[in-house]
Every structure is written in C-alpha cells, then in structure tokens.
N, CA and C of each residue as an Amber inpcrd file, in Angstrom:
protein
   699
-123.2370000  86.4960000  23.5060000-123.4830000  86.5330000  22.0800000
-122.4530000  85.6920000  21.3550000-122.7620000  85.2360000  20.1930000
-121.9300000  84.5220000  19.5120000-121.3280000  84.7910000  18.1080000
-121.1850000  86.1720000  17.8130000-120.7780000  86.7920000  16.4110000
-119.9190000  86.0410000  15.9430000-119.5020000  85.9000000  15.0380000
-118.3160000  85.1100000  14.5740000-116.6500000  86.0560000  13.7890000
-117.4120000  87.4860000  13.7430000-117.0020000  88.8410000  13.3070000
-117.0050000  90.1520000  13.6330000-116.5130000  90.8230000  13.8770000
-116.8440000  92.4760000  14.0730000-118.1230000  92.6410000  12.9120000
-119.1980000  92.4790000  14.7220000-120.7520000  93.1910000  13.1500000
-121.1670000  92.0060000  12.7990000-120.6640000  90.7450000  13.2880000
-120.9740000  89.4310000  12.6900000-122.6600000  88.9550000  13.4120000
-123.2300000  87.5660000  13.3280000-124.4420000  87.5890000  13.5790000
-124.0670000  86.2960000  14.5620000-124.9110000  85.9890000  15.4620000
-124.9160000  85.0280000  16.4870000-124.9250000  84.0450000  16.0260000
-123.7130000  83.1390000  15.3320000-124.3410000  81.7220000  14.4130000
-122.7470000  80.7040000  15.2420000-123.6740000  79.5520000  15.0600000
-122.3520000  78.4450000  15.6770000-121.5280000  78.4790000  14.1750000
-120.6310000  77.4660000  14.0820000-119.7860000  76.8840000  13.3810000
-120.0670000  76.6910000  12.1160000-121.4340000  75.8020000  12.7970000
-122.2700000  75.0440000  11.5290000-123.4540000  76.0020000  11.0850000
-123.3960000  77.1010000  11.9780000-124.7060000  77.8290000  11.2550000
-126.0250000  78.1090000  12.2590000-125.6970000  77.3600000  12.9470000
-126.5870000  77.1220000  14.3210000-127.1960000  78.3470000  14.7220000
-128.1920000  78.8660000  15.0580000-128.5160000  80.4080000  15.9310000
-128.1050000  79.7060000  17.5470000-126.9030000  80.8020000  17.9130000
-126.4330000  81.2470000  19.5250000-127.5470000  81.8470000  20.0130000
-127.1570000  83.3360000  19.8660000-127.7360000  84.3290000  20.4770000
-127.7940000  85.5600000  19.3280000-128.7750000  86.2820000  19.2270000
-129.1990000  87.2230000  18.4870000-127.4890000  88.2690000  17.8870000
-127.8210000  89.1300000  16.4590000-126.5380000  89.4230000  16.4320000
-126.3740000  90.9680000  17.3750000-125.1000000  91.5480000  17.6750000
-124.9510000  92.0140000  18.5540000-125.6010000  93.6340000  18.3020000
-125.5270000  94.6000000  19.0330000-125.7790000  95.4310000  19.0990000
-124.9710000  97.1220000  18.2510000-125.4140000  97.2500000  17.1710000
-124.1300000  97.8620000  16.3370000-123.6930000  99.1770000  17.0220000
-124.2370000  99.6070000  17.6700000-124.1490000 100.9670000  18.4750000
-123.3260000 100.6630000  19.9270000-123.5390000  99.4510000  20.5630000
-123.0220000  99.1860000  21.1880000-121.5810000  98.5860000  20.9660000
-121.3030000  97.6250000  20.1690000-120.1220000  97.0000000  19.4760000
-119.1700000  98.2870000  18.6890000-119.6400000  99.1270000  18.4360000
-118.5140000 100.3220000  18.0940000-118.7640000 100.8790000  19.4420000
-119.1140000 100.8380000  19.9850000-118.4420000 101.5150000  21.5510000
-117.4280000 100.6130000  21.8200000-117.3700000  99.7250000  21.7180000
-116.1210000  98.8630000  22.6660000-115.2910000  98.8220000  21.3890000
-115.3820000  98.8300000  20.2980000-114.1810000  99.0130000  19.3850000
-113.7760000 100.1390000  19.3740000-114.4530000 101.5460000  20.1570000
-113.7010000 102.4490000  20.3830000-112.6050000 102.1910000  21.5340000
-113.3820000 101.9670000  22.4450000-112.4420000 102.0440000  24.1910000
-111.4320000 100.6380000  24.1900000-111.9600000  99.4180000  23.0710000
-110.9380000  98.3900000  23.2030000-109.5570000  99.0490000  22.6450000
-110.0580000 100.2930000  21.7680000-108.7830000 100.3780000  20.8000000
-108.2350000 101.5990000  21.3840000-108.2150000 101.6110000  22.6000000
-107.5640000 102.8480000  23.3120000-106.2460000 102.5550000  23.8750000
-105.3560000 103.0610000  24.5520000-104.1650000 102.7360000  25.2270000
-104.4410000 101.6940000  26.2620000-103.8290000 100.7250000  26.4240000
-103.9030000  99.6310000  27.5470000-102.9650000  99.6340000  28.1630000
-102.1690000 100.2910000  29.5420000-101.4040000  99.4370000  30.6650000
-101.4960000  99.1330000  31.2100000 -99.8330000  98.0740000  32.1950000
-100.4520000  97.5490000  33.1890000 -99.7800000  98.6350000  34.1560000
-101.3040000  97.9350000  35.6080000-101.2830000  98.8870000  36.3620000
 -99.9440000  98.5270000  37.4700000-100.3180000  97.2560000  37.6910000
 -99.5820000  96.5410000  38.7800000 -99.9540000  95.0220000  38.6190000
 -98.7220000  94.2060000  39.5510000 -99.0240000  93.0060000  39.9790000
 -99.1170000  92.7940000  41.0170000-100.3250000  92.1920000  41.8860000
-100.4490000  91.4110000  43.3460000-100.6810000  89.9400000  43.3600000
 -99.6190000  89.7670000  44.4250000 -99.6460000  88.2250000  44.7360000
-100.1940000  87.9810000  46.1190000-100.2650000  89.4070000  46.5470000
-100.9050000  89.7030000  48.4820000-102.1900000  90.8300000  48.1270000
-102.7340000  90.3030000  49.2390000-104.1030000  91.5390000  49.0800000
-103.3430000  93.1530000  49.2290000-102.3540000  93.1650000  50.3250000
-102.1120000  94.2320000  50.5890000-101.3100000  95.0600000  49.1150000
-100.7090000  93.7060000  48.3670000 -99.8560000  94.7550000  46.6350000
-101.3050000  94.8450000  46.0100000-102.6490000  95.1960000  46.4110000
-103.7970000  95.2910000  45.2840000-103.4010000  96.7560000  45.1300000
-103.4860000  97.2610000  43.7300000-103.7490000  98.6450000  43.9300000
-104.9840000  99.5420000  44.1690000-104.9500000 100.7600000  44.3590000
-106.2280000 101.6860000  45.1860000-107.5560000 101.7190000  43.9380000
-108.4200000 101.5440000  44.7510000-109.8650000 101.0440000  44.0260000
-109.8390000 102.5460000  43.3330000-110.8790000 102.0670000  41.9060000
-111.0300000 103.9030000  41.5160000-111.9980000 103.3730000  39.7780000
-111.3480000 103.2320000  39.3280000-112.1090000 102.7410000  38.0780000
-112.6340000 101.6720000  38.1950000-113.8760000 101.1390000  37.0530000
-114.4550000 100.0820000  37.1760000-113.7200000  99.0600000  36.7370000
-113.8070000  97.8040000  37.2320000-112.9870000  96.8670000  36.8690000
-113.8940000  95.5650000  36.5650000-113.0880000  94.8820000  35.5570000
-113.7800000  93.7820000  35.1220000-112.5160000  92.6460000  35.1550000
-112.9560000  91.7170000  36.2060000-112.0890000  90.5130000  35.7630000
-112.4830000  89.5700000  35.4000000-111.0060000  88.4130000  34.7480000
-111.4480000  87.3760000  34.1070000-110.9380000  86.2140000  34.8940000
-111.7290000  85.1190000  35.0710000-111.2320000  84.2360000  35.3540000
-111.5650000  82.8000000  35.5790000-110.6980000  81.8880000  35.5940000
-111.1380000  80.8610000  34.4230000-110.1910000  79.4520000  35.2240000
-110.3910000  78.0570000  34.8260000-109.2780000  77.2460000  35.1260000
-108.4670000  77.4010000  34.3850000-107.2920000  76.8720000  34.9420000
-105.9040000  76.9700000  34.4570000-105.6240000  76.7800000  32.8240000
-104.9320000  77.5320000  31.5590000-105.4090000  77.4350000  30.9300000
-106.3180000  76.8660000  29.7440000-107.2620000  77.9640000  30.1760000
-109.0030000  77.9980000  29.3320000-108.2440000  79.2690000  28.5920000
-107.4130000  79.7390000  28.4170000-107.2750000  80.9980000  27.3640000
-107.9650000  82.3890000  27.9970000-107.7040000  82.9980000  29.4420000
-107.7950000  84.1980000  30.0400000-106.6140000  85.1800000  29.6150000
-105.4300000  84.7440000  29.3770000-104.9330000  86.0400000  28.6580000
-104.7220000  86.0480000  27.0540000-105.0920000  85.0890000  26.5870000
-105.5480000  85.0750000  24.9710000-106.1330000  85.8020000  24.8090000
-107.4400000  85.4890000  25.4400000-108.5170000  86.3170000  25.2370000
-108.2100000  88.5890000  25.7230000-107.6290000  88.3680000  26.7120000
-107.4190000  89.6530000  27.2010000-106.6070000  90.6130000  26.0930000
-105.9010000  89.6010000  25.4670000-105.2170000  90.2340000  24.0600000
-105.8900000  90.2580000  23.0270000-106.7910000  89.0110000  22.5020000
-107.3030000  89.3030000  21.5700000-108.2630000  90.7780000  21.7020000
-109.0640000  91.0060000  22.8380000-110.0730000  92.2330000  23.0640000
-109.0580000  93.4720000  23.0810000-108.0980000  93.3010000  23.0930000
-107.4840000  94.7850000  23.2250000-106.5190000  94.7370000  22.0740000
-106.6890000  93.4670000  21.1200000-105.9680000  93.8560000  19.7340000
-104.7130000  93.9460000  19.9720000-104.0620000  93.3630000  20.9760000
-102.4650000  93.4320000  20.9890000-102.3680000  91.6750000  21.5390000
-100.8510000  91.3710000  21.0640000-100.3110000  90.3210000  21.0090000
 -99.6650000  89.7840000  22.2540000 -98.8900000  91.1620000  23.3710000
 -97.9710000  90.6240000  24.3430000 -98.8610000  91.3150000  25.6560000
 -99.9780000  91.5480000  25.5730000-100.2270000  92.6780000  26.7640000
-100.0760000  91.4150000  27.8510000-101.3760000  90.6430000  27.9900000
-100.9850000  89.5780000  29.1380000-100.4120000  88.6860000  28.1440000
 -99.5410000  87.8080000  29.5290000 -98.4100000  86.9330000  29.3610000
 -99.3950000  85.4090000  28.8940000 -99.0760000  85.0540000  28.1390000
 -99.7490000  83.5550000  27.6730000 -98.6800000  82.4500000  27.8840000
 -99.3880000  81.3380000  27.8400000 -98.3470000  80.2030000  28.3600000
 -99.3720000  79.1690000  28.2520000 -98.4190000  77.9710000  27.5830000
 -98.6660000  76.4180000  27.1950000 -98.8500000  75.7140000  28.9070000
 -98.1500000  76.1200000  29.5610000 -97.8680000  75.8480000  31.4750000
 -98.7340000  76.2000000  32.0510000 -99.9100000  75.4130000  32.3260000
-100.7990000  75.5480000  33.5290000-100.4630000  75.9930000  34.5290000
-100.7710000  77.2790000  35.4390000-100.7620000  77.6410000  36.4170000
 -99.4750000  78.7690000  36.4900000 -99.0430000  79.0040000  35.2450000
 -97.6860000  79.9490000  35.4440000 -98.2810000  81.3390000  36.2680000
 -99.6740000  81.9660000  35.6010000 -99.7030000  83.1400000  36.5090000
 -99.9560000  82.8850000  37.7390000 -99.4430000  83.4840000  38.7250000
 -99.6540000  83.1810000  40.1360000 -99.9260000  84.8410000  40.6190000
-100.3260000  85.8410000  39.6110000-100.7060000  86.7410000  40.6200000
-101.9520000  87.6500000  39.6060000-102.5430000  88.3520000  40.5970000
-103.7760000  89.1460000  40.0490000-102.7160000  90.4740000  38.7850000
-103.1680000  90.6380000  37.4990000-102.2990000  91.4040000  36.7340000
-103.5170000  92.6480000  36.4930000-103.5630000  93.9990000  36.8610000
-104.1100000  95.1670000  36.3840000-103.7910000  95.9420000  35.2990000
-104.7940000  95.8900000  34.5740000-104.3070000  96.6450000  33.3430000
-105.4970000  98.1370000  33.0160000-105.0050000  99.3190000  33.0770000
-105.8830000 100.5130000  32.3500000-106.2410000 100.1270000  30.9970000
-107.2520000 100.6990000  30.8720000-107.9340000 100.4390000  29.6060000
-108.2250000 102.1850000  29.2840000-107.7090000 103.0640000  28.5450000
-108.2540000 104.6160000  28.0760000-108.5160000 104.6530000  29.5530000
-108.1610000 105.0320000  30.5330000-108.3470000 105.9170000  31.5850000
-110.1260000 105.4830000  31.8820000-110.3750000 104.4920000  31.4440000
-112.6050000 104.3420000  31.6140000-112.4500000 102.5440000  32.5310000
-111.3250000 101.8440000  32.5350000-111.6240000 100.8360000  32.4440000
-110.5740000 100.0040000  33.2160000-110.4970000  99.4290000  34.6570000
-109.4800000  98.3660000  34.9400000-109.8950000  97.0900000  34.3680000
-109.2140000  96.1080000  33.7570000-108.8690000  94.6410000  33.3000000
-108.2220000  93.7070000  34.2440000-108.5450000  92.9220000  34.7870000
-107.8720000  91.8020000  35.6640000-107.5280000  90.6460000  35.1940000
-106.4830000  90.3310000  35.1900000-106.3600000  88.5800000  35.0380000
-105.9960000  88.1630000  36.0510000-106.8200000  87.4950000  36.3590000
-107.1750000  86.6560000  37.8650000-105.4200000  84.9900000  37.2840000
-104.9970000  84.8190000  38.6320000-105.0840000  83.8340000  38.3580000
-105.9720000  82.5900000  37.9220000-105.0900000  81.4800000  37.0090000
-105.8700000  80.1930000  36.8110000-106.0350000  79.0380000  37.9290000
-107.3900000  78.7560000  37.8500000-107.2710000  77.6810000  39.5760000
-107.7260000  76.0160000  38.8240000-107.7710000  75.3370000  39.7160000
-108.1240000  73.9410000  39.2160000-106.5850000  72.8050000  38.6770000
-105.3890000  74.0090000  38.5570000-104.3700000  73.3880000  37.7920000
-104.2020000  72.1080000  39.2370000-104.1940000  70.4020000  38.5240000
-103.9140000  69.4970000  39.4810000-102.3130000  69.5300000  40.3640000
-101.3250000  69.7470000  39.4110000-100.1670000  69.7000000  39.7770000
-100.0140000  70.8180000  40.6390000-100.1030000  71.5190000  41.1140000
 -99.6980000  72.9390000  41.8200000-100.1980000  72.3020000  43.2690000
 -98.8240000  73.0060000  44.2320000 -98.3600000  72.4360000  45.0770000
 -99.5420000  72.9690000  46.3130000 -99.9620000  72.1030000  46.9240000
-101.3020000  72.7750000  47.6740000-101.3330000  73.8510000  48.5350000
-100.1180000  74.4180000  48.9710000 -99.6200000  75.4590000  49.3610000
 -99.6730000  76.6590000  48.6520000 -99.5880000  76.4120000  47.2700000
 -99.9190000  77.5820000  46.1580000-101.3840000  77.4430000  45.7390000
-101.9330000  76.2580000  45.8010000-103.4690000  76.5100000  45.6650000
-104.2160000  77.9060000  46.6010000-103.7400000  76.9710000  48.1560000
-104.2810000  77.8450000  49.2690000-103.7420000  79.3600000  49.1180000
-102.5840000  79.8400000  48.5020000-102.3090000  80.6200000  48.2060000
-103.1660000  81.9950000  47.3460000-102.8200000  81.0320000  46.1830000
-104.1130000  81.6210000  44.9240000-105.3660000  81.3910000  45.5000000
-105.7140000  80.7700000  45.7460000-107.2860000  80.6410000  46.0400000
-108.0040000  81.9260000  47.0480000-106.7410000  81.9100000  48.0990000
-107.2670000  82.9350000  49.4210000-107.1190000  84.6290000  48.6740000
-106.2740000  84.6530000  47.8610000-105.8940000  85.9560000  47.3110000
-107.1310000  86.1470000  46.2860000-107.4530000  85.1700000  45.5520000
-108.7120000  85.1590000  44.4480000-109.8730000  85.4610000  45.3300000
-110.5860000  84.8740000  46.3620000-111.4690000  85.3490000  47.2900000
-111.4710000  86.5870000  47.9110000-110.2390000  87.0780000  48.3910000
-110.3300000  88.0220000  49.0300000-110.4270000  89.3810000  47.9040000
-109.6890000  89.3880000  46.8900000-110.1330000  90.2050000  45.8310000
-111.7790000  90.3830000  45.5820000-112.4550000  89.4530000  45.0390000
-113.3980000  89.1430000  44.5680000-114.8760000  89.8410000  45.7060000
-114.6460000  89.3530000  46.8060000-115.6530000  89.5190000  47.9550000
-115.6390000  91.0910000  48.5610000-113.9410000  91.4660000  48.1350000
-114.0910000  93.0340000  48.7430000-114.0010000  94.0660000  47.9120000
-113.7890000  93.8130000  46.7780000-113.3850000  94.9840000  45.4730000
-114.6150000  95.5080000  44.8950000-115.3750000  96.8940000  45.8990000
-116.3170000  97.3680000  45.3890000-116.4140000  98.0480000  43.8030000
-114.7800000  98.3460000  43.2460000-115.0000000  98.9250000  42.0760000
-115.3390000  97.7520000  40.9160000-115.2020000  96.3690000  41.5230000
-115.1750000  94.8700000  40.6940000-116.3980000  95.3600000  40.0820000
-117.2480000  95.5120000  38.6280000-118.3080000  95.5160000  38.1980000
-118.7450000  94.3030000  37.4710000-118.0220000  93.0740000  37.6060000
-118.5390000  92.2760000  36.8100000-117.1120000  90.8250000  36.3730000
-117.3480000  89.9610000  36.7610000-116.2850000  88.5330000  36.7010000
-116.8160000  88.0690000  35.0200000-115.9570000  87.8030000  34.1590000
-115.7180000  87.3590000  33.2500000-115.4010000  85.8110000  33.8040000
-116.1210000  84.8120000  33.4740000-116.0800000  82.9820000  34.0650000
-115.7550000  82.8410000  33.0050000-114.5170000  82.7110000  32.4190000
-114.3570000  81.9710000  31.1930000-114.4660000  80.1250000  31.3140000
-115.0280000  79.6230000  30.2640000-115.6660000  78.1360000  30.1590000
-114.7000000  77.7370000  29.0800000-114.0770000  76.2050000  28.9900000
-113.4310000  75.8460000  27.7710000-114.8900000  75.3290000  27.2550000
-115.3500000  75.5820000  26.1160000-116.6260000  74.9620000  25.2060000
-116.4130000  74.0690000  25.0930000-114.9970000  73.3760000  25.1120000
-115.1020000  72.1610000  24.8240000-115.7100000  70.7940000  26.0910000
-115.2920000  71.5520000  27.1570000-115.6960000  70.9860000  28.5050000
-116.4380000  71.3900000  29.3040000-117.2090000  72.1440000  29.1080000
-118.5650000  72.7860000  29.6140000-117.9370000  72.8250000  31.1190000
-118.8680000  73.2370000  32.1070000-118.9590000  73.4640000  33.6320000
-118.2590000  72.4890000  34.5740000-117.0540000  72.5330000  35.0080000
-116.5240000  71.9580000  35.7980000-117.1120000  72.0870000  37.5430000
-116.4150000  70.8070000  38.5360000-116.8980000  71.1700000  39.7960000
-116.2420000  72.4760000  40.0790000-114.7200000  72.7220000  39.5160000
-113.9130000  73.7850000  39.9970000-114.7450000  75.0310000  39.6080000
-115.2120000  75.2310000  38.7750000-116.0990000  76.4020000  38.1490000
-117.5400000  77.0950000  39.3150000-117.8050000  75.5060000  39.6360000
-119.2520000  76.0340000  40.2110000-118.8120000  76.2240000  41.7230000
-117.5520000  75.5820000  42.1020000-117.3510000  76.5860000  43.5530000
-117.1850000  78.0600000  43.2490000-116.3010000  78.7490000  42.0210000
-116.1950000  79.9770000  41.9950000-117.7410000  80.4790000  42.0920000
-118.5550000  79.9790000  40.7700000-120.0310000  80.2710000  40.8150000
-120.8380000  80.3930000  41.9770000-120.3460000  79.8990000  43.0350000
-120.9530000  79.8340000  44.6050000-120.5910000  80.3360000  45.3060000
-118.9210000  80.9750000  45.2850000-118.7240000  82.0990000  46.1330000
-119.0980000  83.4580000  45.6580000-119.1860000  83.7060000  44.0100000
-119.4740000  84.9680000  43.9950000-121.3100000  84.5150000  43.6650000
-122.3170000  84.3250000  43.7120000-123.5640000  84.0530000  43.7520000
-123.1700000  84.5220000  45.8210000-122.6130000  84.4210000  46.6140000
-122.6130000  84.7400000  48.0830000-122.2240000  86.0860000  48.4870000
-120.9450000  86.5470000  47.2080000-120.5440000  87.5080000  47.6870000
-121.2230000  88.6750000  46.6330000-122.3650000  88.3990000  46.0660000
-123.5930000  89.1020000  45.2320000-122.5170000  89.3310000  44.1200000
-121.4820000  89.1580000  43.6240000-120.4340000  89.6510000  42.2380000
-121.0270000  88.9580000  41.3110000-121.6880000  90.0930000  40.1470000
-122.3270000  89.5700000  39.2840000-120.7730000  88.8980000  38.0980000
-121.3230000  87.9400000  37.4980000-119.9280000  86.7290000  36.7210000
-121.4220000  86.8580000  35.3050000-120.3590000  86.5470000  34.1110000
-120.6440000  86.1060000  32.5830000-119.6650000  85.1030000  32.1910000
-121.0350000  84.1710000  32.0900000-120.1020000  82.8100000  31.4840000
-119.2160000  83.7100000  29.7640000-117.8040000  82.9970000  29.7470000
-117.4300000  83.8760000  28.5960000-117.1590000  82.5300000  27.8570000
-117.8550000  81.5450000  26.6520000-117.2110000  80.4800000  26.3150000
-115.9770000  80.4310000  25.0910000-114.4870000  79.6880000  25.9890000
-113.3580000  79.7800000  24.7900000-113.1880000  79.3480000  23.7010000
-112.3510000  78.8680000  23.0760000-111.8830000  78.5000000  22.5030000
-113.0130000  77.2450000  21.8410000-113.9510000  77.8440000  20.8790000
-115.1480000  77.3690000  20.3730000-114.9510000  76.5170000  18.9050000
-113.6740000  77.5970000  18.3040000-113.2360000  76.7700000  17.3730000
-112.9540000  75.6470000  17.4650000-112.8820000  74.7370000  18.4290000
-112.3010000  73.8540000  18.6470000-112.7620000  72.7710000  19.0560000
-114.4600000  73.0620000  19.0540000-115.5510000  72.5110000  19.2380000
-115.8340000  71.6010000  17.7030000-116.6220000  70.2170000  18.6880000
-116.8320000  69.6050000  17.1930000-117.9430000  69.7140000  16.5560000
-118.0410000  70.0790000  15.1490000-119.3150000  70.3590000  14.6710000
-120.7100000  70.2210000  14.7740000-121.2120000  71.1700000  15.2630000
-122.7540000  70.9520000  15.4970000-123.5260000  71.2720000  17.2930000
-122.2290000  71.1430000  17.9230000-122.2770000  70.9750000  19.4740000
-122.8110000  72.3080000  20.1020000-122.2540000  73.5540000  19.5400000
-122.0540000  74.9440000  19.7580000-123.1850000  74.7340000  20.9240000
-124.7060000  74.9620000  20.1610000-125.8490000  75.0020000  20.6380000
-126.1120000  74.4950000  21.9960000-125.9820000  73.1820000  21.3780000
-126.5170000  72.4700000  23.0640000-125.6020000  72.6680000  24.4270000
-124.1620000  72.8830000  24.0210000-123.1640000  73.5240000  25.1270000
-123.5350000  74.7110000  25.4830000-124.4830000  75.5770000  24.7000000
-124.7510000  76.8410000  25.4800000-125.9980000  76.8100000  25.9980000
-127.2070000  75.9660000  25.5290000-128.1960000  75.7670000  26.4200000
-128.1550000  74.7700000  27.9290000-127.4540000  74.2760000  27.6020000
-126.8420000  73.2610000  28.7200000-126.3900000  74.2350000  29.7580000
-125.5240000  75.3080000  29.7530000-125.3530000  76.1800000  30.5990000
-125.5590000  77.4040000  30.7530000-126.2270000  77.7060000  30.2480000
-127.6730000  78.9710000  30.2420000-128.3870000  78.2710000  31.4130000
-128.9880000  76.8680000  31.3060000-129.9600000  76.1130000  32.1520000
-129.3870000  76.3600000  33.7370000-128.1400000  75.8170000  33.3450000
-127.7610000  76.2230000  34.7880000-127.4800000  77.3120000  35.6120000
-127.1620000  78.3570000  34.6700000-127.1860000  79.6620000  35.3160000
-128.0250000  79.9370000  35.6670000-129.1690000  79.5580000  35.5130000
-130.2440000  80.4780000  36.0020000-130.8280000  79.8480000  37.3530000
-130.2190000  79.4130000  38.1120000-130.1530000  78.5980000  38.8750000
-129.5130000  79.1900000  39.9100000-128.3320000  80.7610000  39.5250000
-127.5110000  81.1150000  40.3180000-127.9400000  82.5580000  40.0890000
-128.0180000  82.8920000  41.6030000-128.2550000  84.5150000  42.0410000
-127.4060000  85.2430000  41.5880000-126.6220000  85.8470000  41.1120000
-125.6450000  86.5910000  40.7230000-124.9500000  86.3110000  39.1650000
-125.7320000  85.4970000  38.6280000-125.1320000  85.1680000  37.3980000
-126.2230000  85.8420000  36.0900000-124.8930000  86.8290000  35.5350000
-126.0620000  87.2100000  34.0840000-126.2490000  86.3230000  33.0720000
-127.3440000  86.3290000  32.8540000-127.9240000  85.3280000  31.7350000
-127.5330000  85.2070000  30.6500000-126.9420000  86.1520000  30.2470000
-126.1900000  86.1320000  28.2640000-125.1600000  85.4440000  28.3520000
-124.6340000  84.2910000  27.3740000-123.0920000  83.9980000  27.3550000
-122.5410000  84.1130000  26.1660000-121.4420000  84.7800000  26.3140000
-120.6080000  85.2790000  25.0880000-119.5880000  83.8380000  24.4910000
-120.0050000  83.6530000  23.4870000-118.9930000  82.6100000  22.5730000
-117.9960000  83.3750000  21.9040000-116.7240000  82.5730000  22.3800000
-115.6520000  83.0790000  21.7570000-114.4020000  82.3560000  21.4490000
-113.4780000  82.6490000  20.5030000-112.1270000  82.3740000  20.0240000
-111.8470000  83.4720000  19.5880000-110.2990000  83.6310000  20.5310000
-109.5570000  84.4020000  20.6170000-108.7040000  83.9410000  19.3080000
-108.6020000  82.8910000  18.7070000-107.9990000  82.1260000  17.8860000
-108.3570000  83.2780000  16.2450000-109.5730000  82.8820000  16.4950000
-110.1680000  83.3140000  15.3940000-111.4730000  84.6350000  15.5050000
-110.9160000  85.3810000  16.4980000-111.6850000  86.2690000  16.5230000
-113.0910000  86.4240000  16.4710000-113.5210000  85.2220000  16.5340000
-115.3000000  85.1060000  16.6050000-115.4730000  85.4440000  18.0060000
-117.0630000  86.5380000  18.1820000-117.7350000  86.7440000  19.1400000
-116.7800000  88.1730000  20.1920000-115.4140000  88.4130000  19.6420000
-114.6810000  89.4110000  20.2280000-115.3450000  90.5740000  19.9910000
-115.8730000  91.0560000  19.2620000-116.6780000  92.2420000  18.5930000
-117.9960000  92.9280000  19.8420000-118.4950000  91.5640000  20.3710000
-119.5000000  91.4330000  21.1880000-119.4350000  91.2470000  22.2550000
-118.2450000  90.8720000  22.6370000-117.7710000  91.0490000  24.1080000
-117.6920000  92.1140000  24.3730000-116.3170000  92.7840000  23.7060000
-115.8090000  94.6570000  23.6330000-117.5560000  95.3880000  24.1650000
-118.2290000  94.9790000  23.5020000-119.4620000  95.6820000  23.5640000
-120.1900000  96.1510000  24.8200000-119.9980000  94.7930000  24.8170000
-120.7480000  94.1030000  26.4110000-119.9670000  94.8840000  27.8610000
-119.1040000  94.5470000  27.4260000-117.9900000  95.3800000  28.3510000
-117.9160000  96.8830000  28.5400000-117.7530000  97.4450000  27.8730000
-117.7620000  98.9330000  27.3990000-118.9220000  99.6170000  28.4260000
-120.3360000  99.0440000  28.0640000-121.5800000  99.5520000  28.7710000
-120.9500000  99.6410000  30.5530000-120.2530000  98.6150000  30.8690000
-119.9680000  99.0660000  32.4500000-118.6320000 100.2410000  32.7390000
-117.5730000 100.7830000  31.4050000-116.9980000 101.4720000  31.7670000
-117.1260000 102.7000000  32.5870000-116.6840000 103.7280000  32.8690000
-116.6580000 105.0660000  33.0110000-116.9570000 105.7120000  31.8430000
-117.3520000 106.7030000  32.0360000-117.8840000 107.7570000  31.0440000
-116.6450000 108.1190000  30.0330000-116.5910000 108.3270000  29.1170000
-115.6960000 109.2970000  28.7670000-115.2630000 110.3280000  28.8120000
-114.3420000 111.5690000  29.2010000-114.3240000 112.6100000  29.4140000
-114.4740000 113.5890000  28.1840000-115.1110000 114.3540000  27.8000000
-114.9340000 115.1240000  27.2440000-113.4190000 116.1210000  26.7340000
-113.0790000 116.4720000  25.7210000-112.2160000 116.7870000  25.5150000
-112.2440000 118.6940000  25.1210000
C-alpha cells in the first residue's frame, strides 16, 4: 500500500493511485502493537548465537543501505532502536528485537555492499541463508527495494532462494520521497509484473519513507495480521 499518512490513501507524490487506501481496522491494530515495548533480543553473527524459535518473526532485508533500520525505527516510532549508518555494510549480524511479547523483528544484514571483503560476503551471505531456509517461526521477509532503483540482480538471487525455500517475502519500497516526480506508478507496476512470476512472493507492495512517514501506517498493519494473539489481561 502506499498511504502517505496514518489513515492516509494510496496516492504517489504527484497524486498518482498506488494501491487502494489501507484498511482502518487493520492499521489501528498495528498502531496498537507498533506502539508497544520493543527490545532487543540478541545479536547473531553464527547460526549457533540465533536465539530459540518461539514468536512469529518478521524480517527485513534489503541491499546495503536501502534504509532497513530506518525503516525498523520509523514502524516502532523510536529513533535509536536499530543502529543506522551512512557506511554500507556496517551491520554484520542478524539483530532480534521483541515487539509487546506478539512479535520478533529482524534486521537481517545488508548484502550487495561492493567493497566488503569476500570473506565477509561468504560470511553474511551463509548466515543470511541459513537463517532464512530453517527459521520455522520466520512468517514473512520484508525485501526492502530503493524506489529509486527498482530490482537489482542482488535482489532477485535473494527472491530465488526464498521462492526455493517456500519463505513468503513483500517487496517493501524505500525511500520514495526521493523519487522523481511522477515515476511512483510505473516503479510499482514494473515490479508487481515481476513478482508474479515468483512462487513465494506476496503480491501487495508497500511504498514507503521512513523519512517522511508515508505508507508506515500500512505497513504496521500489514504486519500486525501475522503477530501472535494478544493475551488477555
């Protein structure tokens, strides 16, 4: 979806229709559970530091930065939760975060960064796979896309290992503001087209800036529906 607001309506920049506006029953669900306590759980840089499966988890992940922990802050309304950085490739490990006791958050490392020493590729890369292919509580990969650069080759290998390892992925597109006027549209039919092309890929894509808070409203939303229940009190 492409709100531009909490409650906002699916419109590009220029006005353009994205995708329909979001769901109001649904979008105050995730402005409930976004606005719940967030920690982190742990950091792994080895399969064996993953911590013990149990809640549903949703990760994000994206080339090197496309804005995966921007975004992880902007949805949870805090400023320092994940670590952000101008430095391609600084995270080098999977980061877990609780969401209200309903919800694990992942920030995957960033892959594609050219400079990183191929030893740390093979590194990140084998740790990103092996997460991904065995983490039955994984409910769903967040593919974040820069809008400005649509579908990379680096993108559609991820798109091809999890389309293998059945992990359903949502294209999430970034940093939109930043798009030049008028484009919104055809960057999201352009890769809508191609998703559908891939077994494991859901069809909706969420437009977003973390910048400017467009389309965050509708993510939360989107998200929320795969949490855990809430407990009763």
């Amino acid at each position: 979806m492409g709100d531009h607001a909490p409650g906002g309506g699916g419109l590009s920049p220029t006005g353009a229709a994205v995708d329909p506006a979001p769901d109001l029953a649904e979008a105050e669900a995730g402005r409930r559970l976004f606005a719940q306590v967030c920690g982190f759980i742990a950091g792994a840089a080895t399969v064996e530091a993953l911590p013990p499966e149990g809640l549903p988890e949703i990760a994000f992940a994206g080339r090197s930065n496309v804005g995966k922990s921007s975004l992880v802050n902007a949805l949870t309304g805090r400023t320092t939760l994940a670590r952000t950085s101008h430095t391609p490739g600084r995270t080098q490990q999977l980061n877990f975060f609780d969401l209200g006791g309903r919800l694990v958050l992942v920030d995957l490392p960033g892959y594609g960064y050219a400079e990183a020493s191929k030893q740390a590729v093979k590194r990140w890369t084998g740790l990103v796979k092996d997460y991904l292919k065995g983490r039955s509580s994984l409910r769903r990969t967040c593919l974040l896309i820069d809008a400005r650069h649509g579908l990379k080759e680096v993108d559609r290998t991820l798109m091809g290992l999890l389309d293998e390892a059945a992990v359903s992925y949502q294209v999430v597109l970034t940093k939109i503001d930043k798009l030049p006027p008028g484009t919104l549209a055809a960057r999201h039919a352009a890769i809508a087209a191609e998703l559908a092309r891939h077994t494991a890929a859901h069809p909706e894509i969420h437009a977003t800036s973390a910048h400017d808070g467009i389309g965050i409203a509708a993510l939360r939303g989107a998200l929320a529906t795969l949490a855990a229940p809430s407990q009763p009190r």
